[in-house]
Backbone bond lengths (Angstrom), bond angles and torsions (degrees), N, CA, C in turn:
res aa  C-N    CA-C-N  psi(-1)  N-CA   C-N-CA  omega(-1)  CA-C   N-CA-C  phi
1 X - - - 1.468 - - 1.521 108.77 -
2 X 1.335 102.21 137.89 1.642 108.89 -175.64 1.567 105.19 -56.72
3 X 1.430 109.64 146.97 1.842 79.95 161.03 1.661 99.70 -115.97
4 X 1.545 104.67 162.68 1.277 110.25 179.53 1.577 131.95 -50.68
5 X 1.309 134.86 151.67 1.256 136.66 -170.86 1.611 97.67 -81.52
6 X 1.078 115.37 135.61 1.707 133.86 -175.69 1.499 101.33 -85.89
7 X 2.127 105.01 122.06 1.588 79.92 175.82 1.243 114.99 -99.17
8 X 1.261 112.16 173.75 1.709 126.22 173.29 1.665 99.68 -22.60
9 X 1.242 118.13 130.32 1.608 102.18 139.75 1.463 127.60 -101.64
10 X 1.638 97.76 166.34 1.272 97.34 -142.65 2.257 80.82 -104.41
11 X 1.634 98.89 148.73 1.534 113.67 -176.70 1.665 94.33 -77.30
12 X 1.407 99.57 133.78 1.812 132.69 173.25 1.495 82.52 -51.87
13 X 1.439 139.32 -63.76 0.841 140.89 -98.40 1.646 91.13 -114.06
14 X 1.421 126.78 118.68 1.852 124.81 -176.24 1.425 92.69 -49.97
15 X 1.528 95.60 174.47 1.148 118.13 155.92 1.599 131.87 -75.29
16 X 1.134 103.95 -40.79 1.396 115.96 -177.44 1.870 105.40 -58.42
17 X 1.292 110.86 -29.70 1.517 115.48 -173.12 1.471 100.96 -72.55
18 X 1.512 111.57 -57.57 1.607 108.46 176.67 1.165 122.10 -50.42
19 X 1.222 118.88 -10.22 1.677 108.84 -157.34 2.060 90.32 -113.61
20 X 1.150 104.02 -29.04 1.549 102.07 -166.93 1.834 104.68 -86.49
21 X 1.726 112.86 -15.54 0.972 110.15 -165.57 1.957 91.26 -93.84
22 X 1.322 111.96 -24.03 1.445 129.05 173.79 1.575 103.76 -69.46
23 X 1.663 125.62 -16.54 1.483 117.98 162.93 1.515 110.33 -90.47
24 X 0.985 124.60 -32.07 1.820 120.95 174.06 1.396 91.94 -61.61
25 X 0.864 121.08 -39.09 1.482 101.14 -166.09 2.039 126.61 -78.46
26 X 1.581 80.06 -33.31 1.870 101.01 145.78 1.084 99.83 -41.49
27 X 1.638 128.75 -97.93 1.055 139.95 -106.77 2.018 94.63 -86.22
28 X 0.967 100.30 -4.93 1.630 114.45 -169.95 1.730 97.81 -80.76
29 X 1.178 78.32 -65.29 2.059 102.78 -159.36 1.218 120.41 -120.94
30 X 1.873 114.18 7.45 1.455 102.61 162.61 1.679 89.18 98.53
31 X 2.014 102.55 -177.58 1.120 91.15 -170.28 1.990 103.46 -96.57
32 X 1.570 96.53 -16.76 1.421 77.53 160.40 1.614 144.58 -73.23
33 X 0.899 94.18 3.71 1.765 94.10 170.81 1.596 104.35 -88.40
34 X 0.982 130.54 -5.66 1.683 137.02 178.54 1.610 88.63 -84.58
35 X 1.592 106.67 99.06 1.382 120.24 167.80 1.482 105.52 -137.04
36 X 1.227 118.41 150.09 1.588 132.31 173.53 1.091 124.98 -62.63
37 X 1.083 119.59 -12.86 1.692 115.89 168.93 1.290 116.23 -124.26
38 X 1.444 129.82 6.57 1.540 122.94 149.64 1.534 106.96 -91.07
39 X 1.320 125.22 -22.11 1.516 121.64 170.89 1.365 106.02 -64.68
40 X 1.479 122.87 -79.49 1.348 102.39 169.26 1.372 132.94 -40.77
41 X 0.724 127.66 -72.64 1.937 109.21 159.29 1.673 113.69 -7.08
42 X 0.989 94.21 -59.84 1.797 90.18 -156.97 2.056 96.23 -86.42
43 X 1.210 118.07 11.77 1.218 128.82 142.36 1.594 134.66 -91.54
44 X 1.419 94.44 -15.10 1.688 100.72 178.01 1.743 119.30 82.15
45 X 1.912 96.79 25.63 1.461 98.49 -168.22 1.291 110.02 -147.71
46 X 1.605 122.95 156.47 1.603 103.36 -167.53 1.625 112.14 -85.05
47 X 1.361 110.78 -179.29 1.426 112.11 170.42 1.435 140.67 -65.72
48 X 1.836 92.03 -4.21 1.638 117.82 173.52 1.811 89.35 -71.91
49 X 1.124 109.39 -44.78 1.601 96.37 -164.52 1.244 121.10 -80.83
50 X 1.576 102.57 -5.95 1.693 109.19 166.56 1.557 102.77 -72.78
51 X 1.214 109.07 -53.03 1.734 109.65 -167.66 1.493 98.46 -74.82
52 X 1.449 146.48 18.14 1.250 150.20 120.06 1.068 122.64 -17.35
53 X 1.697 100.22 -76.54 1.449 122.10 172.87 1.403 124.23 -82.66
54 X 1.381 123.04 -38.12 1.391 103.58 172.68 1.668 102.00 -135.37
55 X 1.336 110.75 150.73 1.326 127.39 -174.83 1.906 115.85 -47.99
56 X 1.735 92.75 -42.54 1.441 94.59 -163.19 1.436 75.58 -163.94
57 X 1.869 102.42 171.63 1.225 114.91 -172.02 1.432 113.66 -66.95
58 X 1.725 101.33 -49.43 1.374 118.83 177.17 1.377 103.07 -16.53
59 X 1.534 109.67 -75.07 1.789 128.94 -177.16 1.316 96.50 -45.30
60 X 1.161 166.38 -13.21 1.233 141.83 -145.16 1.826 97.33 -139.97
61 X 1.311 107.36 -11.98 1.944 111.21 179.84 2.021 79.45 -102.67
62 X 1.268 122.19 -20.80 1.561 96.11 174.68 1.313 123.60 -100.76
63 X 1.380 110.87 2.42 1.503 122.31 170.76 1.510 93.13 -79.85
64 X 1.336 145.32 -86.32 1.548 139.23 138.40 1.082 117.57 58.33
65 X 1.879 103.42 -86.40 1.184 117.63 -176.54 1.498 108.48 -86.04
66 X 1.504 140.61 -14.98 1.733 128.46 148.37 1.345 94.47 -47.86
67 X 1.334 121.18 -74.97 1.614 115.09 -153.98 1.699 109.67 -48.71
68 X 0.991 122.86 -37.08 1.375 123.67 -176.12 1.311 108.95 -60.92
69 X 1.224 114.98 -56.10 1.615 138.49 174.50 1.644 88.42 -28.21
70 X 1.685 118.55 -81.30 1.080 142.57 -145.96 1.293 128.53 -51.68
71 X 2.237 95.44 -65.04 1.745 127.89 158.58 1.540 90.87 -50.13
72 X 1.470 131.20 -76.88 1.489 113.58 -140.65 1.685 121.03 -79.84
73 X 1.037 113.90 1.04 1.473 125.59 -160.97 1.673 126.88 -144.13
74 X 1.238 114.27 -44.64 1.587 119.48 -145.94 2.143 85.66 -116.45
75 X 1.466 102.08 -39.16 1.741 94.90 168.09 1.764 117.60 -65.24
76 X 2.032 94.49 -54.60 1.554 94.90 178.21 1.353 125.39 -60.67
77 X 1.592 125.20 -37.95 1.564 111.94 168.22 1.345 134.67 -70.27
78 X 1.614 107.11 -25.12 1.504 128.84 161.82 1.970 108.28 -51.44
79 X 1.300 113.86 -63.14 0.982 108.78 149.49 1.762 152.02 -30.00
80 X 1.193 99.03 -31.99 1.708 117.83 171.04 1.130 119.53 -92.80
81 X 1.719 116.16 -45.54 1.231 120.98 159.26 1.800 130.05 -31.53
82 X 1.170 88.94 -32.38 1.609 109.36 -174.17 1.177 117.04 -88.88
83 X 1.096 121.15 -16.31 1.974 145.48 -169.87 2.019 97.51 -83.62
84 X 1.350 116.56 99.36 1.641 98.55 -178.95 1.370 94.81 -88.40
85 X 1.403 93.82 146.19 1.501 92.59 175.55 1.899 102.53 178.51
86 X 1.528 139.46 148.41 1.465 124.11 175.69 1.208 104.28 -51.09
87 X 2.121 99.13 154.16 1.052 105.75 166.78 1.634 133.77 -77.50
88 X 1.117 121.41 13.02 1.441 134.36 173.32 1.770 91.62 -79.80
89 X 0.994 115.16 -37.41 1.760 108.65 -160.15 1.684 89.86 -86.20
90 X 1.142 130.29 -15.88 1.675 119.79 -152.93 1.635 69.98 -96.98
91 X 1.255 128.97 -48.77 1.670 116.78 178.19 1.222 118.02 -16.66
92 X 1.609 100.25 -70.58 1.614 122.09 -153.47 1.396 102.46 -71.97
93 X 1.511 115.33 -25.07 1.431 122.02 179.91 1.449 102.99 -55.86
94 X 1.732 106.18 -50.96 1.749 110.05 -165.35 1.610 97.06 -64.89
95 X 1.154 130.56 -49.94 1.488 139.33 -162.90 1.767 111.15 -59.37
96 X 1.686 108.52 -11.52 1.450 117.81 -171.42 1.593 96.19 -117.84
97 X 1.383 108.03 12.69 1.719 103.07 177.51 1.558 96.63 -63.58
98 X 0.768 159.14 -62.73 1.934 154.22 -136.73 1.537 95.01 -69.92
99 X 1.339 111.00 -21.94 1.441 105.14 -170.14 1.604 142.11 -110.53
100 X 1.781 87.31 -5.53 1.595 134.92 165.41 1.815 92.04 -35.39
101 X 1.265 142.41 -96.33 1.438 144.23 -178.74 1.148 138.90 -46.14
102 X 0.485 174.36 70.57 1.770 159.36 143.45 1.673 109.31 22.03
103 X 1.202 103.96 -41.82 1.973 99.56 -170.94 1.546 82.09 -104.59
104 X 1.199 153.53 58.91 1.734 149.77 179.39 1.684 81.20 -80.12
105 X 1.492 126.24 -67.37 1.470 113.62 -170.42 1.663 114.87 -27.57
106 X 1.541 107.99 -61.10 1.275 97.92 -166.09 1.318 125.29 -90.97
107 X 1.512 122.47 -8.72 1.224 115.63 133.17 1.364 140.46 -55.94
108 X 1.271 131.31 -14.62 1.479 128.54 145.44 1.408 116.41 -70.53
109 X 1.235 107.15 -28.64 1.780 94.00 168.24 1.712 107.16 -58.25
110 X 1.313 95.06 -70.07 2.051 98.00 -178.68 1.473 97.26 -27.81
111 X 1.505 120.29 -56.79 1.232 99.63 -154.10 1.411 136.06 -76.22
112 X 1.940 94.06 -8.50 1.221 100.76 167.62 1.549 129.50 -91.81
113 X 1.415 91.91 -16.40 2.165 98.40 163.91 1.214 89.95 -62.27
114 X 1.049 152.07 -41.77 1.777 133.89 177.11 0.988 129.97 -28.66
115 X 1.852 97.03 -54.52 1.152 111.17 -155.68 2.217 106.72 -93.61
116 X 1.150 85.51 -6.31 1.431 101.02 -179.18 1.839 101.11 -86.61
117 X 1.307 106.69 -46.76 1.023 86.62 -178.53 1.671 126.13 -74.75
118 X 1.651 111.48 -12.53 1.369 115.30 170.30 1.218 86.81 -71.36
119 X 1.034 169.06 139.43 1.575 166.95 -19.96 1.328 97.77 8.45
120 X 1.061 123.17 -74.14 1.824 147.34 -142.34 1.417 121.11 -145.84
121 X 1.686 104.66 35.89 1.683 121.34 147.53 1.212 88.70 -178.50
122 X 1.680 93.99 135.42 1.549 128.09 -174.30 1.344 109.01 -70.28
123 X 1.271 120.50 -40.69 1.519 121.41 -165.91 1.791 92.28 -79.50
124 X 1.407 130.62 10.94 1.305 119.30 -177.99 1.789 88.52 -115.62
125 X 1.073 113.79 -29.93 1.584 126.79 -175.43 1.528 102.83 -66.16
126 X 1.421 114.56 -49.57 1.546 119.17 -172.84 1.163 115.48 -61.81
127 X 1.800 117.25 -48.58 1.100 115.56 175.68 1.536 125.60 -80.40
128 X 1.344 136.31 20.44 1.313 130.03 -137.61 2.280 73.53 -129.52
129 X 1.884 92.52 -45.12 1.646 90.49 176.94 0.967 108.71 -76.17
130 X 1.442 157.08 -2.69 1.501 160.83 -176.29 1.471 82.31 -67.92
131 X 1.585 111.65 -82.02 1.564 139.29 -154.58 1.806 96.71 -40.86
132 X 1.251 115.37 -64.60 1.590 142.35 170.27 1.560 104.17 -10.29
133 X 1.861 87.97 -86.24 1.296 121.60 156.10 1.751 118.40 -3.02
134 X 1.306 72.77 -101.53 2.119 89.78 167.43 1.353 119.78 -24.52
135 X 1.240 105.30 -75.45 1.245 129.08 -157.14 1.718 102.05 -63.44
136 X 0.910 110.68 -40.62 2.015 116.42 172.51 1.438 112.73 -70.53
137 X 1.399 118.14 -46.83 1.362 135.09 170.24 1.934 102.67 -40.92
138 X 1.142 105.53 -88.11 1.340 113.25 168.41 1.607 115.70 -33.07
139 X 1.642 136.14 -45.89 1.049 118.69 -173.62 1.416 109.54 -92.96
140 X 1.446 131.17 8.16 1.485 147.24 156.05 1.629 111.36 -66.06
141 X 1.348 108.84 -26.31 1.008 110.71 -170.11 1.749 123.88 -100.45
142 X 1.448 91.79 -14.74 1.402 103.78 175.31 1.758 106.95 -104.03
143 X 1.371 114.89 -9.24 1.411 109.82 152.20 1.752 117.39 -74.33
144 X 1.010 100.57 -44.71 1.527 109.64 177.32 1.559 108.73 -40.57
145 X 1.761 112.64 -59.56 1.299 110.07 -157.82 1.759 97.88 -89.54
146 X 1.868 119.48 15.62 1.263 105.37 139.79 1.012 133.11 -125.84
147 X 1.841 110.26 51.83 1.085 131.72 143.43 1.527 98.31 111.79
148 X 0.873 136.82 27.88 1.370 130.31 -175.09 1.401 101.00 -116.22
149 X 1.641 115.21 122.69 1.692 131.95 155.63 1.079 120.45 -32.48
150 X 1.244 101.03 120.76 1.705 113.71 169.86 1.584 124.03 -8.99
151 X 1.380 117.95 -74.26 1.688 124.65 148.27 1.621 127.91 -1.59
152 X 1.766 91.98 -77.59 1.506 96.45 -177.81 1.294 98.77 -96.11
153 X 1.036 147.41 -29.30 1.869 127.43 164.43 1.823 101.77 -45.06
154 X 1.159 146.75 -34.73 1.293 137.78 -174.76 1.740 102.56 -78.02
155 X 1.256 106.06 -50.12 1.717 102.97 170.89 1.001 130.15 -78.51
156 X 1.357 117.11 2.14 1.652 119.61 173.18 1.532 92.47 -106.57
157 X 1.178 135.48 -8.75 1.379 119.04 -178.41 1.501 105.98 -92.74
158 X 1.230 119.29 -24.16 1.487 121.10 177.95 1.150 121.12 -87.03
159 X 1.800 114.66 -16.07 1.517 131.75 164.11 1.531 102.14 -59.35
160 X 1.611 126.43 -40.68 1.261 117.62 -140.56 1.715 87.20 -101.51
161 X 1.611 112.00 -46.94 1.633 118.71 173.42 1.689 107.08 -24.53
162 X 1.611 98.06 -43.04 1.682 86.10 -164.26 1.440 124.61 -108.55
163 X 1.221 90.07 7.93 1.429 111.81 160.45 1.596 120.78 -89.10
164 X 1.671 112.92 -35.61 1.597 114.09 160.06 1.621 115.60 -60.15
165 X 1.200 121.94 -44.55 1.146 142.21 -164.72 1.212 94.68 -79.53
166 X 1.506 154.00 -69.72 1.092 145.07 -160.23 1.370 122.29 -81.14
167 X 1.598 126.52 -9.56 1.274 129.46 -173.35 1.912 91.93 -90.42
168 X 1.126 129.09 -37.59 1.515 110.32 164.42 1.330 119.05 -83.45
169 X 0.989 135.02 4.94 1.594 138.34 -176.02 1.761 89.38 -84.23
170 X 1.385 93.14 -71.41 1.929 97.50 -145.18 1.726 97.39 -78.65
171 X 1.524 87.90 145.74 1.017 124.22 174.70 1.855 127.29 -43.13
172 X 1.262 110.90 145.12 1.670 105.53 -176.31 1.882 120.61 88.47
173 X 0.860 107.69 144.27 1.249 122.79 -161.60 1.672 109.46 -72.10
174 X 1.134 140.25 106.94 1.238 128.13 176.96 1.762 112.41 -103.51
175 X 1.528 104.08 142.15 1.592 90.75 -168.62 1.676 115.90 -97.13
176 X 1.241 126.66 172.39 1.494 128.04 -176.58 1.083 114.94 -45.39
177 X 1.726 118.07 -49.47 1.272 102.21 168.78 1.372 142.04 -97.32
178 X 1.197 102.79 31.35 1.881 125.62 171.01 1.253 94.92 -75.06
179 X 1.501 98.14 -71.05 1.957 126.54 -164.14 1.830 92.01 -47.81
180 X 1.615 119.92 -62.13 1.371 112.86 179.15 1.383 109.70 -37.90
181 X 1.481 129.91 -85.69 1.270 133.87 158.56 1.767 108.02 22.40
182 X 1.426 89.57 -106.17 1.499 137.06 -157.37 2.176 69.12 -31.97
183 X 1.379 126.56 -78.46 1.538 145.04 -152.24 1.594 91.30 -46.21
184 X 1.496 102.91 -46.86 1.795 95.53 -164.83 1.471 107.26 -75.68
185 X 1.150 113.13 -39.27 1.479 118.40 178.68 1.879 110.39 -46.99
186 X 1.552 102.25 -62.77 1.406 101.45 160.66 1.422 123.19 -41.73
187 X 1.034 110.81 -73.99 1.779 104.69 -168.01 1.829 102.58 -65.23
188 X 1.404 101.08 -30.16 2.223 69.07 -170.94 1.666 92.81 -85.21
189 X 1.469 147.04 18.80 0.935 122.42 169.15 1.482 105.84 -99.76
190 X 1.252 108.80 -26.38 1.989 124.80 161.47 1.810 90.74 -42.35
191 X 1.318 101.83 -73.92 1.754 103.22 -155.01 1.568 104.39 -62.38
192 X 1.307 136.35 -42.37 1.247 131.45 168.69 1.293 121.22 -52.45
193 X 0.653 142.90 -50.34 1.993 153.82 155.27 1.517 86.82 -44.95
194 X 0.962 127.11 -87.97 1.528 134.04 177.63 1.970 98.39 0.51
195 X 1.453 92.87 -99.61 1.492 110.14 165.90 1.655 119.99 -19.20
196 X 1.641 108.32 -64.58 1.435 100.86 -171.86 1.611 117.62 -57.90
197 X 1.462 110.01 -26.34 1.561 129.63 -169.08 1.844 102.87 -69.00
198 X 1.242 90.54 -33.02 1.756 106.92 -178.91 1.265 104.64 -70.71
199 X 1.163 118.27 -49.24 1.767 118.06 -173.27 1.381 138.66 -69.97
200 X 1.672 97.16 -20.92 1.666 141.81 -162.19 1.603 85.66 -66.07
């Protein structure tokens, strides 16, 4: 008698754990240190239970870059979208992104092994401009709906992109009331321009 075909088993272990413990390990050593048998290890599980979950590594640096896509961008604006509230306040919301986490440091690290590794693979390059993409798109749009022209809604959104983006990137300690500063300066020079454009 035949005996039955054994199925796959399936890893104890979520997904979300493999994949976030597969970004520390980015953000450490790049994307080559993301190997299958020091991840499992540092999960407490063998490499049968990696190939559980994903076929091959390949599959598992492109699950990665969805999740990144997903966690850093497409949940959090989906999320805001949903928040009613004026668009002056959805501003100040975007202008307090660096400060949304507690771990923001080391998620700008992950996010910049990303971006290092799109250097030198496209499918890390493609998705890194998706994220880019998005994420400017959306804050064009919440200048727009407070009143700002096409023009300067695109340059104030890339003013503010790299100002979210760069206050967890760079290096050195900045204090509360720098970071206050730096936010008020932005928005009352947003709302003053704002105003004069209104009066014109």
């Amino acid at each position: 008698m035949a005996s039955k075909a054994r199925k796959p088993r399936v890893s104890r272990i979520e997904e979300d754990d493999w994949i976030e413990s597969a970004f520390d390990m980015l953000a450490n050593g790049g994307v080559a240190a993301v190997r299958v048998e020091p991840l499992a290890d540092r999960l407490g599980v063998t490499k049968g239970a990696f190939y559980a979950r994903y076929p091959t590594r390949d599959a598992l640096l492109a699950a990665m870059l969805e999740y990144w896509r997903r966690v850093s961008t497409v949940d959090v604006l989906t999320a805001f979208a949903e928040i009613n509230e004026p668009p002056v306040e959805r501003l100040r919301r975007i202008l307090d992104l660096p400060f949304r986490r507690a771990d923001v440091r080391n998620r700008a690290r992950m996010e910049m092994a990303i971006r290092i590794w799109a250097h030198h693979d496209e499918r890390a390059a493609k998705t890194m401009a998706e994220i880019d993409a998005y994420r400017i798109r959306y804050f064009e749009s919440v200048l727009r709906a407070n009143g700002f022209a096409a023009p300067e809604a695109e340059a104030r959104a890339f003013l503010i992109y790299a100002y979210v983006v760069a206050d967890g990137s760079l290096p050195g300690a900045r204090s509360p009331a720098l970071r206050s500063r730096v936010r008020q300066f932005l928005s009352t020079e947003l709302d003053n321009e704002n105003e004069a454009q209104q009066t014109d």
